[in-house]
Kinemage of the C-alpha trace (Angstrom):
@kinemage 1
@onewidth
@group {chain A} dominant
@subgroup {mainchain}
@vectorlist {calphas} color= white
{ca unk a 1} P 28.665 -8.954 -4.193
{ca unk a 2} L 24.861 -9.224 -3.546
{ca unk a 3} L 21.774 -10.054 -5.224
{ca unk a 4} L 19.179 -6.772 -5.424
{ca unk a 5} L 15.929 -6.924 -6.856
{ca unk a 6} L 14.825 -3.583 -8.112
{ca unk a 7} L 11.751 -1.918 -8.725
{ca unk a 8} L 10.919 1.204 -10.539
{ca unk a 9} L 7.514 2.927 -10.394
{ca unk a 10} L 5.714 4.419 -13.001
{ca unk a 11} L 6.948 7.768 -12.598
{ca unk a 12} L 10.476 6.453 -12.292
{ca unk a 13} L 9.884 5.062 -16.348
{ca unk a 14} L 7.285 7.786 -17.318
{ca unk a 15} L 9.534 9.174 -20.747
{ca unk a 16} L 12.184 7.696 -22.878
{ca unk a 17} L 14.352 9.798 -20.449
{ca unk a 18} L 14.036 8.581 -17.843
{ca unk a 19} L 13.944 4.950 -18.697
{ca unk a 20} L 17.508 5.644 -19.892
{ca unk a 21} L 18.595 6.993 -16.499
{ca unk a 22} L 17.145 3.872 -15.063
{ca unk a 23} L 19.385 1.947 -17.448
{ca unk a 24} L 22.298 3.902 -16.231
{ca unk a 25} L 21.709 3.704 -12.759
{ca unk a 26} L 21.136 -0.437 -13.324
{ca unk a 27} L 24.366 -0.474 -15.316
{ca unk a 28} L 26.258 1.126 -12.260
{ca unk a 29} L 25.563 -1.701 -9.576
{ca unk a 30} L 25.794 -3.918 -12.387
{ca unk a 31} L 29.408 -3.242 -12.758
{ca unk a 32} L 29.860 -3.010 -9.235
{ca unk a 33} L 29.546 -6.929 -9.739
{ca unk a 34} L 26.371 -7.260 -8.146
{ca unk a 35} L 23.677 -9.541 -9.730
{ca unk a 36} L 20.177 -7.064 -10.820
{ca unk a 37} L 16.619 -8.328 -10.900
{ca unk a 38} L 14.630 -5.302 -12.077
{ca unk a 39} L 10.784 -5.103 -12.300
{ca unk a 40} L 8.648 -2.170 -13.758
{ca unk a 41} L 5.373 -0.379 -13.637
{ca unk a 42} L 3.778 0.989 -17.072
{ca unk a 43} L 5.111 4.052 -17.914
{ca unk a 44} L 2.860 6.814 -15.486
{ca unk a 45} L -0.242 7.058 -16.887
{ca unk a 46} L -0.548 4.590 -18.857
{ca unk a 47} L -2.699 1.737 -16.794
{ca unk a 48} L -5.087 4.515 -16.593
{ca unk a 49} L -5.026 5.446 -20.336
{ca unk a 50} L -6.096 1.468 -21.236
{ca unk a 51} L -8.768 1.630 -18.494
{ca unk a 52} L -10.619 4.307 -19.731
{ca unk a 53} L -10.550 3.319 -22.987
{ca unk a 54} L -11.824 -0.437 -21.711
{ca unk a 55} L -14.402 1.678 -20.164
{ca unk a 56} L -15.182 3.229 -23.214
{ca unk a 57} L -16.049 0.532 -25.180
{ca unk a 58} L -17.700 -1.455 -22.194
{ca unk a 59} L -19.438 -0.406 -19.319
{ca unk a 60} L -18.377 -2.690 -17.078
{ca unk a 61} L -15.459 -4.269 -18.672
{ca unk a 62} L -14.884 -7.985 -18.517
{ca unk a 63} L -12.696 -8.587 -15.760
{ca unk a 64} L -10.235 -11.246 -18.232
{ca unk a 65} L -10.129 -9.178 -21.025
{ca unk a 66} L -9.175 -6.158 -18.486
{ca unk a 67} L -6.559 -8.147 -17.587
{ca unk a 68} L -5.151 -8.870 -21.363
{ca unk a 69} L -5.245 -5.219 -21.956
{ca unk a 70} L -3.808 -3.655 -18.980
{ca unk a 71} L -0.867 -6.178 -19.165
{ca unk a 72} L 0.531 -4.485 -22.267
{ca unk a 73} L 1.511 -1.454 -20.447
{ca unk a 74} L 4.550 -3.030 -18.301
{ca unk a 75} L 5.549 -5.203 -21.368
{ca unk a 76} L 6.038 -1.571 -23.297
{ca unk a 77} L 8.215 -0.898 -20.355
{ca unk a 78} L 10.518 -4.175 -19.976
{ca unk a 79} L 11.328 -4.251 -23.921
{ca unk a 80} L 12.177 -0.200 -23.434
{ca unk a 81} L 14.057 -0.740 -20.675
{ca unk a 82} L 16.121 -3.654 -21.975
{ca unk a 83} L 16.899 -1.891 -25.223
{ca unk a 84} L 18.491 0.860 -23.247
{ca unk a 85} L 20.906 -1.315 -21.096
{ca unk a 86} L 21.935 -2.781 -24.233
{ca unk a 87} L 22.745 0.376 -25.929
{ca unk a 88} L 24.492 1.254 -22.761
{ca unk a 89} L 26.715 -2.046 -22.856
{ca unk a 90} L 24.934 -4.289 -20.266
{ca unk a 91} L 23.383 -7.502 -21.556
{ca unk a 92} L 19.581 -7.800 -20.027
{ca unk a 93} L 16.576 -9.518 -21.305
{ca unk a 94} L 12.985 -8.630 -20.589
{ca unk a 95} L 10.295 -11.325 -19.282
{ca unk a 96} L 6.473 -11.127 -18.725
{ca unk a 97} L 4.444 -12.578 -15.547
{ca unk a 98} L 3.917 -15.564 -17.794
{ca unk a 99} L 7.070 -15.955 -19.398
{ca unk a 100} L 8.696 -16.122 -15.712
{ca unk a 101} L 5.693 -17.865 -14.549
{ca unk a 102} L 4.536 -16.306 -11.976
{ca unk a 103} L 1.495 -18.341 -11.147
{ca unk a 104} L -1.464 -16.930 -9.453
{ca unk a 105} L -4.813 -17.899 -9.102
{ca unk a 106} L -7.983 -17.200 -11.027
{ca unk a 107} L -8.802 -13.935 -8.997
{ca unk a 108} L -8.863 -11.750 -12.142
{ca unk a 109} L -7.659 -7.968 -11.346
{ca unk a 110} L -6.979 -8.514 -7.972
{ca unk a 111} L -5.263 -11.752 -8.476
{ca unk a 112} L -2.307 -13.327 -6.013
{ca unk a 113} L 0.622 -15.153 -6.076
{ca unk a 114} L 0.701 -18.615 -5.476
{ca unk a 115} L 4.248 -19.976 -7.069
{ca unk a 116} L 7.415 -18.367 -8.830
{ca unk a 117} L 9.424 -20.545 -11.192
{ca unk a 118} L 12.897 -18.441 -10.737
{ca unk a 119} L 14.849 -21.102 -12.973
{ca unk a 120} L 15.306 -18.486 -16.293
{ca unk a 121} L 15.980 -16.026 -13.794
{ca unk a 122} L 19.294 -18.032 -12.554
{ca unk a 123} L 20.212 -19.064 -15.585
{ca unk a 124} L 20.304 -15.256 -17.131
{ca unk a 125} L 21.761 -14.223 -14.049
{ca unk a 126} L 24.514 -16.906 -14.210
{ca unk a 127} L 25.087 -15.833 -17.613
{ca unk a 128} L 25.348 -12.016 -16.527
{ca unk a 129} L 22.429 -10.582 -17.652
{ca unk a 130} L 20.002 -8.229 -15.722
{ca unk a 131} L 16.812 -9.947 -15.848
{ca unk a 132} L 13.653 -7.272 -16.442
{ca unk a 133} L 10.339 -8.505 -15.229
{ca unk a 134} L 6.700 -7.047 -16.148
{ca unk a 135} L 5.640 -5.909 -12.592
{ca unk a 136} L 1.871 -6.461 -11.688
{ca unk a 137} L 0.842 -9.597 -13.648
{ca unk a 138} L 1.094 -13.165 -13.500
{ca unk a 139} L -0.594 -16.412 -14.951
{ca unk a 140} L -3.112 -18.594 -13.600
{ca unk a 141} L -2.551 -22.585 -14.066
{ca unk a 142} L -4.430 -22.549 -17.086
{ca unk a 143} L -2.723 -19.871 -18.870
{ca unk a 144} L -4.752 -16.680 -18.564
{ca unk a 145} L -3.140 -13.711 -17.862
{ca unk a 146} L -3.765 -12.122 -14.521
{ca unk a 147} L -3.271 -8.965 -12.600
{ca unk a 148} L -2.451 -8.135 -8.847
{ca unk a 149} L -4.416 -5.137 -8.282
{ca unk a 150} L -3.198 -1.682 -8.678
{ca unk a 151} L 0.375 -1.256 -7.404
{ca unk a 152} L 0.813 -4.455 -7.617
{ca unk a 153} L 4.310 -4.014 -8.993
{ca unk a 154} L 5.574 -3.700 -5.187
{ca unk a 155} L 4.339 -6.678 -4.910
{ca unk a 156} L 6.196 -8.377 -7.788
{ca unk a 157} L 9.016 -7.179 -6.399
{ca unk a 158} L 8.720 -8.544 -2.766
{ca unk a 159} L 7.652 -11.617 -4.109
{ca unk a 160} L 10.754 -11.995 -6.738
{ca unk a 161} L 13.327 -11.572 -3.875
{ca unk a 162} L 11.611 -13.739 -1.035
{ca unk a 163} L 11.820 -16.823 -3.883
{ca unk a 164} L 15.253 -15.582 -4.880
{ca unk a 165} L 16.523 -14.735 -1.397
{ca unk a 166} L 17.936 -11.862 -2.534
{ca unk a 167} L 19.805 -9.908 -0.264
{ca unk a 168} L 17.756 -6.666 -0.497
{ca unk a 169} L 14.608 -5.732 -2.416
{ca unk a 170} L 14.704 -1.916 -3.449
{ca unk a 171} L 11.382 -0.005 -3.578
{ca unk a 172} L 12.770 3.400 -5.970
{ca unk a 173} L 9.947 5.567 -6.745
{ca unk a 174} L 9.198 9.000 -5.994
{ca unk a 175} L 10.017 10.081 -2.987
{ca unk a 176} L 13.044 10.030 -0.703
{ca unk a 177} L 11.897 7.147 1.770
{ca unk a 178} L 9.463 7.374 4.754
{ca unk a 179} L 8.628 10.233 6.711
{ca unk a 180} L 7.501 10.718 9.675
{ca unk a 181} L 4.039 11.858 8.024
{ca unk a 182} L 3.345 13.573 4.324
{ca unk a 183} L 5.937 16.253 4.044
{ca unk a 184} L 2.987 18.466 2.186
{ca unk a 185} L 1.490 18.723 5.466
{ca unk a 186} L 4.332 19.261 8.114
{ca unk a 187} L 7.124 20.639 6.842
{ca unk a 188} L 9.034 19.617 9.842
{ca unk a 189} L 8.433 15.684 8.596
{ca unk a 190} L 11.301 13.867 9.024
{ca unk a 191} L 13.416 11.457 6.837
{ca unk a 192} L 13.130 7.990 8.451
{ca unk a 193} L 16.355 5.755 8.660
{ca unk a 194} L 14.618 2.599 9.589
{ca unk a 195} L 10.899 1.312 10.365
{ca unk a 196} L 9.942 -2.060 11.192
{ca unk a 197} L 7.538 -4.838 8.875
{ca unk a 198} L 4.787 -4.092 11.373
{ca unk a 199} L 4.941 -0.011 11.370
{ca unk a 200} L 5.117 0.051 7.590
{ca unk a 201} L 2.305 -2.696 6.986
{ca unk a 202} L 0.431 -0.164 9.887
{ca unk a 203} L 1.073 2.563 7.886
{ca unk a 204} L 0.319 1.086 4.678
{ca unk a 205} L -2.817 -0.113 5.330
{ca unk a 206} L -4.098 3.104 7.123
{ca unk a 207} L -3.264 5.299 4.051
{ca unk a 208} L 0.253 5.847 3.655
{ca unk a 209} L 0.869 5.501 -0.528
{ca unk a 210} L 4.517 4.632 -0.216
{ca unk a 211} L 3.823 1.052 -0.402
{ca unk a 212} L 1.316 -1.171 -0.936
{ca unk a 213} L -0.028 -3.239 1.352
{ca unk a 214} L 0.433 -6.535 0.026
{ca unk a 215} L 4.096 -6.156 -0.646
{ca unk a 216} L 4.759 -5.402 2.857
{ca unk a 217} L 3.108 -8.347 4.025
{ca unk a 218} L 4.930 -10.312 1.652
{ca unk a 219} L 8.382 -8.605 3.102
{ca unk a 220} L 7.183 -9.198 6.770
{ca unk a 221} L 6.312 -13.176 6.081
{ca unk a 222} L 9.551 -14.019 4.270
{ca unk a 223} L 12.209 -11.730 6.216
{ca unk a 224} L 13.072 -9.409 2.920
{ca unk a 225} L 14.757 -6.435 3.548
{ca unk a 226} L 13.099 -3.700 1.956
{ca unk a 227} L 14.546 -0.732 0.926
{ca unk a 228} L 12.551 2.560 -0.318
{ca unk a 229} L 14.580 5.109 -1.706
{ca unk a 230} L 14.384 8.115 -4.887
{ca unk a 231} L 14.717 6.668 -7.857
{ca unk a 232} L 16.915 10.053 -9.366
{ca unk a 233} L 18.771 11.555 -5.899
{ca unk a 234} L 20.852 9.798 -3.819
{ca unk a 235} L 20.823 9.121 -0.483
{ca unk a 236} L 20.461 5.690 1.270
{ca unk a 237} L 16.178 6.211 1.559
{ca unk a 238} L 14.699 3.957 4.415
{ca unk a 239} L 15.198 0.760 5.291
{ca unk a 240} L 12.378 -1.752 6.058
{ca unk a 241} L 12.812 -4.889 8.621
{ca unk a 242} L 12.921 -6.442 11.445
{ca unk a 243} L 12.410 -5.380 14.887
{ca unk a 244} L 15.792 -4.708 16.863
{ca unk a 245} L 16.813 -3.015 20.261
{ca unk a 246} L 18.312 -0.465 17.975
{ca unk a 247} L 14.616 0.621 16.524
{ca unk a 248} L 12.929 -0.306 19.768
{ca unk a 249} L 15.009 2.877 21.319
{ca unk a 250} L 13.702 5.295 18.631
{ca unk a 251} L 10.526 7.670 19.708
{ca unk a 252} L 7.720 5.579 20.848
{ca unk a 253} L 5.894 7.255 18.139
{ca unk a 254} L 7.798 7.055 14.546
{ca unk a 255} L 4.873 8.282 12.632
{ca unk a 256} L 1.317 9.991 12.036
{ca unk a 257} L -0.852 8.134 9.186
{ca unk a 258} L -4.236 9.337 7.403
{ca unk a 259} L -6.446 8.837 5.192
{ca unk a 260} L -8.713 11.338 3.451
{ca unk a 261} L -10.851 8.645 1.600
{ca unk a 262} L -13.531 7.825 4.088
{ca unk a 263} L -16.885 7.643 4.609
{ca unk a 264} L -18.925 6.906 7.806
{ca unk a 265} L -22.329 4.915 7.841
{ca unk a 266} L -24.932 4.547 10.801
{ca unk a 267} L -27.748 2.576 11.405
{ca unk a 268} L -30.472 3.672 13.893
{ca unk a 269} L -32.699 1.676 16.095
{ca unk a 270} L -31.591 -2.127 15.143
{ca unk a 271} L -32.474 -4.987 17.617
{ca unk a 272} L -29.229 -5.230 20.377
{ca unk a 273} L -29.908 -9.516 19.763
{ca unk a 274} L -26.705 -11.917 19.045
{ca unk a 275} L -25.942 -11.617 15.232
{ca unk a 276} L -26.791 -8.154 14.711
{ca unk a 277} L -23.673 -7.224 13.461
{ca unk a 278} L -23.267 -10.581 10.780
{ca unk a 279} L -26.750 -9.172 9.367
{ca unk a 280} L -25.677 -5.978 8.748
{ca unk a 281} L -22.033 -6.342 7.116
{ca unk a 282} L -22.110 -9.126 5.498
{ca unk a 283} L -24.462 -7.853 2.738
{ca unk a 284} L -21.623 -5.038 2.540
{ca unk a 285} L -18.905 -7.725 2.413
{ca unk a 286} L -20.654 -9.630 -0.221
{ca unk a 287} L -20.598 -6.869 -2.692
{ca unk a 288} L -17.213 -6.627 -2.440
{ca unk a 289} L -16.998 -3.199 -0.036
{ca unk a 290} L -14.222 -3.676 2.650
{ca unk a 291} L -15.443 -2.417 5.833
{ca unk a 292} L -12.804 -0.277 8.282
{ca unk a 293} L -13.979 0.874 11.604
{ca unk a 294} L -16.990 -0.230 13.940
{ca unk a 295} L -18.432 1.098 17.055
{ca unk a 296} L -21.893 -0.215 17.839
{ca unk a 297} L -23.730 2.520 20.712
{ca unk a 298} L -24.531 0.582 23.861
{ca unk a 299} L -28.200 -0.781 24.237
{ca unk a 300} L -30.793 1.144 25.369
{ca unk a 301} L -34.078 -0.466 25.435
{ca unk a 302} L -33.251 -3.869 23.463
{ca unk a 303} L -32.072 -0.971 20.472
{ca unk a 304} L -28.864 0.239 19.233
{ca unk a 305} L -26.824 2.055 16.963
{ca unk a 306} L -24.075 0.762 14.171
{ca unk a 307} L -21.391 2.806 12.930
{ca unk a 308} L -18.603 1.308 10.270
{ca unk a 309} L -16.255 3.456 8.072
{ca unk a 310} L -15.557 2.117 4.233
{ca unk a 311} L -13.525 4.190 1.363
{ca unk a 312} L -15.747 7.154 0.147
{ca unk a 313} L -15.634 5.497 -3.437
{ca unk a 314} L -17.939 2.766 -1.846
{ca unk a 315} L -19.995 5.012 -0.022
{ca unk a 316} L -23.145 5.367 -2.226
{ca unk a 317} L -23.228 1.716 -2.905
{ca unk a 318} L -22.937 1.064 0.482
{ca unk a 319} L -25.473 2.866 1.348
{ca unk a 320} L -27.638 1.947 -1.130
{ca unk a 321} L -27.371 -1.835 0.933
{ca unk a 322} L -27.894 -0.123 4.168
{ca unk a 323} L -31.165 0.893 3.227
{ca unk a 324} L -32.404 -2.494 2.259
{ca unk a 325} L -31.208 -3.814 5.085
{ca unk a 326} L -32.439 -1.267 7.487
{ca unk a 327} L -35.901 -1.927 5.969
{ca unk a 328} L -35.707 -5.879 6.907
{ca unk a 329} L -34.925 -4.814 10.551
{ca unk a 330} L -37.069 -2.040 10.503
{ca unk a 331} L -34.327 0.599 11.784
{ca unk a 332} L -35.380 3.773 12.589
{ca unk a 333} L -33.209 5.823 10.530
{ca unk a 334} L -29.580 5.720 8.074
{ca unk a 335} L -26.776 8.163 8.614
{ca unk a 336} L -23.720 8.833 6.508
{ca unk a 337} L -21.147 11.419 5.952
{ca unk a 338} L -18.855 11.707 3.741
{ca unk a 339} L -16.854 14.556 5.222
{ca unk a 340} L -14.466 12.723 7.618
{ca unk a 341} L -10.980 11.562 8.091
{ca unk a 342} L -8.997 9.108 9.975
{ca unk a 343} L -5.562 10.287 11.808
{ca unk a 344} L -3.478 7.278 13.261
{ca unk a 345} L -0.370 7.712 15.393
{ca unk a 346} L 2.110 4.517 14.775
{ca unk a 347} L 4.815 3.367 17.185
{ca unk a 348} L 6.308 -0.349 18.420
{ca unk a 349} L 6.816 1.268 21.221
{ca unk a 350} L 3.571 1.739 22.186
{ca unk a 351} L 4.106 -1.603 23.726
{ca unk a 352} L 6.439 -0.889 26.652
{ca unk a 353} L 4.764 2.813 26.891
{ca unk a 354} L 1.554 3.857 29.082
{ca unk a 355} L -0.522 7.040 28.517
{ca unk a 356} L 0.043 6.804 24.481
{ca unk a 357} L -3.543 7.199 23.718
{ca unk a 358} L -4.407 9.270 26.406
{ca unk a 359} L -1.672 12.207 25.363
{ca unk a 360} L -3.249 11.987 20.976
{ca unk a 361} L -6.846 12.202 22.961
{ca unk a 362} L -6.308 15.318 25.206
{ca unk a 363} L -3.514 16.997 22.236
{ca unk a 364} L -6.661 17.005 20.215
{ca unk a 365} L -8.948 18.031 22.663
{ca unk a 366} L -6.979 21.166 22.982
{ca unk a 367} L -7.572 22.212 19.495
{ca unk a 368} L -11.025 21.456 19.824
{ca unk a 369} L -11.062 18.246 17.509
{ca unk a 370} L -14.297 15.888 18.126
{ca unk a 371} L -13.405 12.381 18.343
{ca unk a 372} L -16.251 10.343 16.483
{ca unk a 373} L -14.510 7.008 16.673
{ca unk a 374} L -11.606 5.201 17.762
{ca unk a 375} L -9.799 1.635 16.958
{ca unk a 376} L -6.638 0.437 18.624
{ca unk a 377} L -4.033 -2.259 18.045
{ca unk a 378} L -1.312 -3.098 19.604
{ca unk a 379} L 0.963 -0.435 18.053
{ca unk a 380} L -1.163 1.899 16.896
{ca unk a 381} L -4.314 4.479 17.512
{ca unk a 382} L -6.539 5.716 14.954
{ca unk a 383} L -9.323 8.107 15.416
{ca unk a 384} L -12.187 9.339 13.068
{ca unk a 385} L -12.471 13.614 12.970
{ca unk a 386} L -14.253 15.788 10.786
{ca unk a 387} L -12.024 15.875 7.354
{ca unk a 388} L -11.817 19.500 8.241
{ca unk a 389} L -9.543 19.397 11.153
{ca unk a 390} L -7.417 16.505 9.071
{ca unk a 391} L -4.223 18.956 8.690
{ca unk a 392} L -4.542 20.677 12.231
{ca unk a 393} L -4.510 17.267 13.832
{ca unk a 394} L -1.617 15.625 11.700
{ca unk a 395} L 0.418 18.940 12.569
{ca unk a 396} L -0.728 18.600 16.631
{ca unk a 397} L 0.628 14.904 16.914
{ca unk a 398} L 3.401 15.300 15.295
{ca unk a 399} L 4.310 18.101 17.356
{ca unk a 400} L 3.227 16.610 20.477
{ca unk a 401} L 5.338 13.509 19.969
{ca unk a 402} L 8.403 14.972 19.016
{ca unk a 403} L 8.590 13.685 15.496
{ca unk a 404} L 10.570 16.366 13.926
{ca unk a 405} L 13.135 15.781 16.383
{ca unk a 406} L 13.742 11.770 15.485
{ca unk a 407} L 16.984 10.953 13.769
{ca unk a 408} L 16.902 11.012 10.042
{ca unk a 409} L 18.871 10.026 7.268
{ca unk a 410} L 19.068 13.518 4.697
């Protein structure tokens, strides 16, 4: 028998219903003998109910008190959720980041893990109890209550099984698994049986919403298996790990990314001189605004252009910098748009394959898609087009790589 941790999204516990089909669901590997770590979101909704209100009463809401209050939402859920395995026959008990301990630093809202203490977890799992942890929060070391950011319960849940070695950590939320790209946009997307650490963390962090970032990276670093599947239909969703021949002889391609929530910023006319590019972002970086993509124009004349992408909720701020700093190097001129996408094709096999980036370039070409920038790694190639050819482009690639033919697992 193994040891699984669980998690359940915010949807998956969004009514008393559905918190009791959790319970039942829990109960059933229970009695298959195995041993159940479970870890929750707030019921759906709810996180963003307690912001508003923080909002409402102050502006800019302390970031420790946001903390305090936001917290209460998964510890609605963990009592809830116990309470219904008990009803249901199955012993469980219900702990918060800080009861558990799970010690972070002093990083308030966007706070990370530093330590688990999994001892009350072993001995309520020895005992044969499922254990129910608050997902998204911790403690710092001198007993504040912290956060991890928004979806931070994926997180929690990674975390939990790398420091309990669990034999399989179980993303159920939503959706079926991972697709080949957003079923809403090609209906041909296809069900994917297995991805590697490096695809998903690809895909995560170029706008995929299946999983968050951080929990991938967590996966990748300490060798958890990670499994996302529906948390009400069955079927055995996608499975998350390491790279294999097995994977290695699936499409060189497995999957189209993008991301809608960009914004694109130029300077004109800044001195081509070493350093240029420190004076520039780092004014952005220090007000918090996480820069994407950069192309810098070549020099003409000792001048040049800078282009960088950030999320289109930082755009007017960013700007706002821009300016100020365009003034100090006397630029001639800012640009921005707001009306632009980024489209990313994702594939280990990109490695041991030639002519990848050339066949997305000339695909697009052929519908007439402008190419305003480009980044590459090692496994993947993302391009910046007008937001307006976002859907036309997604449905191009994923024809013109085959995707809808990969093996799937419906």
């Amino acid at each position: 028998m193994g040891l699984y941790v669980q998690k359940y999204g915010g949807t998956s516990v969004g009514s008393l219903e559905r918190i009791q089909s959790i319970a039942h669901k829990i109960t059933q590997y229970r009695q298959q003998g195995h041993d159940i770590v479970v870890v929750v979101s707030a019921m759906s909704g709810e996180t963003n109910r307690l912001m508003q209100m923080a909002t409402t009463i102050q502006k800019y809401p302390d970031p420790r008190e946001m903390d305090v209050l936001v917290a209460t939402g998964e510890q609605v859920t963990i009592a809830l959720l116990s309470m219904a395995l008990k009803e249901q026959g199955c012993e469980a008990r219900s702990y918060t980041g800080s009861q558990v301990k799970i010690l972070t630093n002093s990083v308030h809202t966007k706070a990370r893990i530093k330590h688990i203490d999994v001892n009350l977890i072993q001995t309520d799992l020895s005992a044969g109890r499922v254990v129910i942890v608050a997902g998204f929060q911790g403690v710092d070391e001198t007993g504040n209550i912290t956060t991890l950011g928004r979806g931070g319960s994926d997180t929690t849940g990674v975390a939990l099984a790398a420091a309990l070695k669990a034999d399989e950590c179980q993303i159920y939320t939503d959706v079926n698994g991972v697709y080949t790209t957003d079923p809403r946009v090609v209906e041909s997307a296809r069900l994917l049986q297995t991805i590697t650490f490096e695809e998903m963390l690809e895909m995560a962090s170029l706008g995929s919403k299946v999983l968050q970032i951080r929990a991938v990276e967590f996966a990748g670093k300490y060798k958890v298996p990670l499994r996302v599947s529906h948390s009400f239909e069955e079927g055995l969703g996608t499975l998350i790990t390491i790279e294999n021949q097995e994977i290695m002889e699936q499409p060189v391609i497995s999957s189209i990314a993008f991301n809608r929530d960009e914004a694109k910023l130029t300077i004109i006319g800044v001195p081509d001189i070493p350093g240029i590019a420190s004076k520039i972002l780092s004014p952005i970086s220090d007000a918090n605004i996480e820069v994407d993509m950069i192309l810098q124009n070549i020099s003409a004349e000792g001048m040049t252009d800078f282009t960088f992408t950030v999320h289109r909720n930082d755009f007017e701020h960013a700007k706002n910098i821009l300016q100020q700093i365009a003034r100090q190097l006397n630029a001639t001129d800012i640009q921005g748009s707001k009306n632009i996408a980024k489209v990313s094709i994702i594939g280990v096999g990109m490695r041991s394959h030639a002519g990848i980036a050339s066949t997305m370039f000339t695909a697009l070409a052929d519908e007439s898609i402008n190419i305003q920038m480009i980044s590459t790694s090692e496994i993947k190639v993302s391009v910046v087009i007008a937001e307006k050819y976002l859907e036309l482009a997604v449905r191009t690639l994923h024809s013109v790589f085959n995707l809808d033919q990969c093996q799937s697992v419906e």
